[in-house]
Backbone as a chain_set.jsonl record, in Angstrom:
{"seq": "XXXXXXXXXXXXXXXXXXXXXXXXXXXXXXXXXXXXXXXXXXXXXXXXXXXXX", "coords": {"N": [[-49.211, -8.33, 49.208], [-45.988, -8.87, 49.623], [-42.359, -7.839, 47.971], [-39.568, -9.935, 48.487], [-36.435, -9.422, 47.969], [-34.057, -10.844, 48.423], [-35.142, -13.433, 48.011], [-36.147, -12.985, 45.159], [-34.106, -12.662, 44.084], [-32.241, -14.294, 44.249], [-34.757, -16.173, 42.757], [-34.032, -15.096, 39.938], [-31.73, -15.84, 39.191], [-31.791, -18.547, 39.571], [-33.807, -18.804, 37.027], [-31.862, -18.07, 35.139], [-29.681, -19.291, 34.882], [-31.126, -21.624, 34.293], [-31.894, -21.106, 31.726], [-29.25, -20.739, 30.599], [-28.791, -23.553, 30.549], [-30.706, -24.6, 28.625], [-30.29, -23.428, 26.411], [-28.159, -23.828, 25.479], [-27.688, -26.75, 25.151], [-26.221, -30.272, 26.407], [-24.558, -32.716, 25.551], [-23.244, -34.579, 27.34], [-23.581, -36.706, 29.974], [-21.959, -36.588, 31.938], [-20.425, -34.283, 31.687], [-22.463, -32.469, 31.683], [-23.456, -32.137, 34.25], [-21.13, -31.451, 35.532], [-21.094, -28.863, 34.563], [-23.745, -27.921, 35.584], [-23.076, -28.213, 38.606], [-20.739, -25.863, 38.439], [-22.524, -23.779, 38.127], [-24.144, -23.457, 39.992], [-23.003, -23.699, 42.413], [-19.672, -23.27, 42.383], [-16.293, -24.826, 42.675], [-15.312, -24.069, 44.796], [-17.47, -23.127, 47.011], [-18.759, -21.318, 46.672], [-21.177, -19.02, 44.739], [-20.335, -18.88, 41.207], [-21.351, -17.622, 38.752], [-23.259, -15.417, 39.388], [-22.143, -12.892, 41.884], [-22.742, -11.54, 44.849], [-25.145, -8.667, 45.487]], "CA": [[-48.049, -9.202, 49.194], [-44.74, -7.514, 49.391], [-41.296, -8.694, 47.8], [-38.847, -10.148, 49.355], [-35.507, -9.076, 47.645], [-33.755, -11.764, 48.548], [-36.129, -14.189, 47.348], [-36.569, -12.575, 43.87], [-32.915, -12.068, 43.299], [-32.267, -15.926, 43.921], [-35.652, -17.116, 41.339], [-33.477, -14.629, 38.855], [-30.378, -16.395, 39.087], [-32.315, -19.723, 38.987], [-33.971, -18.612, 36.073], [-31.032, -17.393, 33.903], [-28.981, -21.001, 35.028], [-32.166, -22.939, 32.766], [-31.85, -20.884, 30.702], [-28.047, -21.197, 30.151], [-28.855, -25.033, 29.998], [-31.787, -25.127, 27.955], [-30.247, -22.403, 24.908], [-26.902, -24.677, 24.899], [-27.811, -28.441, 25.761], [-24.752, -30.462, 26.206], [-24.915, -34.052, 25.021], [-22.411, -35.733, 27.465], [-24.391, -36.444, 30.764], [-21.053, -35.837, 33.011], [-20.019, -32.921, 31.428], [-23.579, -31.71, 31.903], [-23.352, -32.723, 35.319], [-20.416, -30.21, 35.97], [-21.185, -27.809, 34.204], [-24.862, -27.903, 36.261], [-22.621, -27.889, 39.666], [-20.968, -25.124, 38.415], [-23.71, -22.891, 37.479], [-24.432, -23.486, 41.521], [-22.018, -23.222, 43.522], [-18.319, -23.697, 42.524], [-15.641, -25.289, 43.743], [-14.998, -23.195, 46.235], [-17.969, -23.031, 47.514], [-19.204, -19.97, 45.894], [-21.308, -18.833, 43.158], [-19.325, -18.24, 40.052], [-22.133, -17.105, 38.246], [-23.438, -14.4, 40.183], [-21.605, -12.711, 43.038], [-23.198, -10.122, 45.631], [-26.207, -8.051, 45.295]], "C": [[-46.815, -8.341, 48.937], [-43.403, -8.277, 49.002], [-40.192, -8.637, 48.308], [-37.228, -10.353, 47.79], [-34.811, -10.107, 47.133], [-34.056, -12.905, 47.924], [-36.115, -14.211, 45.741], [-35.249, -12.478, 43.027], [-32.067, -13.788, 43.233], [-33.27, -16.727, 42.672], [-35.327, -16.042, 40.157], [-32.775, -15.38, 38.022], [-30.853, -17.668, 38.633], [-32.64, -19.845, 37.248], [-32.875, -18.864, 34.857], [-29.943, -18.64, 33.648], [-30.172, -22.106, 34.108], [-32.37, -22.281, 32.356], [-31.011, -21.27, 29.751], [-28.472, -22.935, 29.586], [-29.635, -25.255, 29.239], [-31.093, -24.633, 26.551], [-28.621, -23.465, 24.328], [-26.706, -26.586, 25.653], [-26.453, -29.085, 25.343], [-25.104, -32.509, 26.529], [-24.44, -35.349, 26.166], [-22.967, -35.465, 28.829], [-22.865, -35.92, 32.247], [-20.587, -34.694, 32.645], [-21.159, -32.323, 31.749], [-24.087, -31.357, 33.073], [-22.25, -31.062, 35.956], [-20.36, -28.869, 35.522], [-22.867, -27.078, 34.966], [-23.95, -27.452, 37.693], [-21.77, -26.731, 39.743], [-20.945, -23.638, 38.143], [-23.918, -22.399, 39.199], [-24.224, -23.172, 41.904], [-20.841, -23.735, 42.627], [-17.753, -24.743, 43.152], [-15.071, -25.026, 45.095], [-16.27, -22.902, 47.334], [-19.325, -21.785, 47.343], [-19.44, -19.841, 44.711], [-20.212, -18.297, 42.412], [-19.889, -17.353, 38.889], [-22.513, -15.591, 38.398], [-23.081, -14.08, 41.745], [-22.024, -11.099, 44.021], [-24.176, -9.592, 45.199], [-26.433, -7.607, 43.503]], "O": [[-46.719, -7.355, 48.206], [-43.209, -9.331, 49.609], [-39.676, -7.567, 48.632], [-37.169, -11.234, 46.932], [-34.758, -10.423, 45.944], [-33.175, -13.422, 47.237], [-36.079, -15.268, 45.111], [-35.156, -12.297, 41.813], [-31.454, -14.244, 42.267], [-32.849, -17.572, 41.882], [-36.22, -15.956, 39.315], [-32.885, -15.626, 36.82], [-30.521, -18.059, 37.514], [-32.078, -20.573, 36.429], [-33.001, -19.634, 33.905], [-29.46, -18.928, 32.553], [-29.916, -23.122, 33.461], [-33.594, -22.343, 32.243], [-31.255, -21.8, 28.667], [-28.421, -23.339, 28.424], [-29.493, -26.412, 28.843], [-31.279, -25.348, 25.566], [-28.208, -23.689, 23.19], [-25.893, -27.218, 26.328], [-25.735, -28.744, 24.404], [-25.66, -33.174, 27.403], [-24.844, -36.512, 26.152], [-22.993, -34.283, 29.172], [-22.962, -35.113, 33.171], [-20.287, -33.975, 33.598], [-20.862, -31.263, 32.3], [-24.963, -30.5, 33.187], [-22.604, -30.044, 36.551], [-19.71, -27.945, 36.01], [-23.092, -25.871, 34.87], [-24.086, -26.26, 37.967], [-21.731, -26.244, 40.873], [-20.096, -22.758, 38.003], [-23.857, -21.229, 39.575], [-24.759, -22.129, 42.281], [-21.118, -24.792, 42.059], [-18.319, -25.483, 43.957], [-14.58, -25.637, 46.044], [-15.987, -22.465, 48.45], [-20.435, -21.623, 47.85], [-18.732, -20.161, 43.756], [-19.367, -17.492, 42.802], [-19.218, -16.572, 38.214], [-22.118, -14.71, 37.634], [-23.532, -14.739, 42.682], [-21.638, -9.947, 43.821], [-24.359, -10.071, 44.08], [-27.436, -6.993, 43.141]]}, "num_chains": 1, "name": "protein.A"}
């Protein structure tokens, strides 16, 4: 089985986003809400999180 880069560098990012939410739970379900969208993608369209390789 061989890894796919790509792949592995996305179930990182996933990762480290439940993490963020799990180590600081946030009580108010719309604030939790945007602060989930973003973790994602932005408003722009673009991660804000992690950007580029």
């Amino acid at each position: 089985m061989s890894l796919n880069p790509i792949q592995f560098g996305e179930h990182v990012v996933e990762q480290f986003q439940r993490y963020l939410l799990t180590y600081f739970p946030i009580a108010d379900r719309g604030m939790e809400a945007q602060v989930r969208e973003h973790l994602s993608r932005g408003p722009g369209g673009q991660r804000e999180l992690v950007r580029g390789p």
